[in-house]
N, C-alpha and C positions, 0 to 999 in steps of 0.2 A: 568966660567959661560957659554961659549962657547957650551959644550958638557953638561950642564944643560940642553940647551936649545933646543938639539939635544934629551934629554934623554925625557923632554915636549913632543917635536912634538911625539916621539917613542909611548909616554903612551897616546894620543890623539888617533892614530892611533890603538892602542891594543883598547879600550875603543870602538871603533866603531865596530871593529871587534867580540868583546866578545857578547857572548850569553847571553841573562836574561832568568836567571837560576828561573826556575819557579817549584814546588811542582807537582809531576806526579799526573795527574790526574785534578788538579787542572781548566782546562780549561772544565771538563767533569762534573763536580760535585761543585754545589753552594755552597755546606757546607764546600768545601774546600777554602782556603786563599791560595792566590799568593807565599806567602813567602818563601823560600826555606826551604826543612826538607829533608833532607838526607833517600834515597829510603832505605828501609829494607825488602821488601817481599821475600820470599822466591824462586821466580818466575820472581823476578820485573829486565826488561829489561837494565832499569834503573841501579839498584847495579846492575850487571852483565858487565854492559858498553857496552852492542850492539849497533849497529848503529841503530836499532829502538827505541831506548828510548830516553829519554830525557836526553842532556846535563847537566851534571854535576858539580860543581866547580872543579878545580883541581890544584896544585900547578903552573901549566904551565901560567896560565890566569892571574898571578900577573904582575902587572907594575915593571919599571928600581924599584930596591931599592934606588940610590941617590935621585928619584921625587916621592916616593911612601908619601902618607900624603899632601904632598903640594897642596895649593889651584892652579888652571890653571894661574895665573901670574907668579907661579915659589918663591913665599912667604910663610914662615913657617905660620899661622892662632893663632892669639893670642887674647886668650878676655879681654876686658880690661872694667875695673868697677869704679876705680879709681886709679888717676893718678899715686898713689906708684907703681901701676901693671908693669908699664913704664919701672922705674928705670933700669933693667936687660937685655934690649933689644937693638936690633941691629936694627939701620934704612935699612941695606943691605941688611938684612938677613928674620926680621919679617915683618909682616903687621897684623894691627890693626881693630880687628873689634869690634865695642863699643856696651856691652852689653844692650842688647831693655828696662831691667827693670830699664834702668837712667830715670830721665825728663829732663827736657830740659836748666835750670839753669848747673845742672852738665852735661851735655851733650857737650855744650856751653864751658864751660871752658876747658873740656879735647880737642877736637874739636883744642883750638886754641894753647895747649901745644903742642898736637900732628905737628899741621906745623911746629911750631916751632923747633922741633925736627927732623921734614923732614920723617915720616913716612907716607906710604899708605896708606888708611881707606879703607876697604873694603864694607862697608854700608853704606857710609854715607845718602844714599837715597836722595839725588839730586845733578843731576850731574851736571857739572862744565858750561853747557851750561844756565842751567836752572836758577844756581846761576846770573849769568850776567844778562841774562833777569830782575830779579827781580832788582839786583842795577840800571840798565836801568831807570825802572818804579822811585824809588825811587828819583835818579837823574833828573829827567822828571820836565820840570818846570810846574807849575801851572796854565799857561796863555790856556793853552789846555782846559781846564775842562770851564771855564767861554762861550764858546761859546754853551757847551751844555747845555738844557731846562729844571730847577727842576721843580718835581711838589709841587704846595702849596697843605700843609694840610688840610685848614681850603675852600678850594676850594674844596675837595675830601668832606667834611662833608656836603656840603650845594647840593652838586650832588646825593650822596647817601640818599634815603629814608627809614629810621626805623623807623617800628610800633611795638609801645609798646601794 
């Protein structure tokens, strides 16, 4: 795991370094898109590989192959839908990210399998600070709220005037 984590910071490092590789011309002409398409002109700077054209992709730009695919924690990405998805997985190895088209019933249950289990979630879309706050509130006795002011309804009607 050691030299995993050596092989992360390496691919962190290429990642900043690497060029976006961008479609020549593309910065010149609106009808062109960003996307990369491999230069073919017959003339183009580009296929040729001179230093005035634009970078290329090339086999050199590839990340370590041991961390190539892995998400930046150093965990294989695994979508899970329901809980049989589970069954075949390494809590060392994967990490869990729970597919958006669940609700919230099944969401809930895989959610509490998953601790169980001791795996990562990579979405869970609220982070662990945030959770406490809310048990906080929850926990929170009720003797707070009595000191603040409601308003009556039937005070709000006799103050407002409507013409029919």
């Amino acid at each position: 795991m050691v030299q995993d984590k050596r092989l992360m910071k390496l691919r962190k490092e290429m990642n900043k370094k690497r060029p976006s590789f961008r479609k020549v011309e593309s910065w010149r002409h609106k009808r062109l898109t960003d996307s990369w398409r491999k230069a073919r002109g017959i003339d183009s700077k580009t296929r040729k590989k001179k230093k005035s054209g634009v970078k290329s992709p090339t086999i050199g730009y590839r990340g370590p192959k041991k961390v190539r695919g892995l998400h930046p924690s150093g965990y294989e990405e695994v979508r899970v839908t329901t809980i049989s998805d589970l069954s075949n997985l390494n809590n060392k190895k994967h990490a869990i990210k729970i597919s958006g088209k669940l609700g919230a019933k099944k969401r809930i249950a895989i959610i509490d399998y998953i601790h169980k289990k001791g795996f990562k979630i990579l979405n869970l879309g609220v982070s662990q600070k945030e959770i406490e706050g809310l048990e906080a509130m929850v926990n929170a006795p009720l003797s707070d709220s009595e000191d603040e002011e409601f308003i009556d309804v039937d005070d709000l009607d006799d103050s407002i005037d409507i013409e029919d």
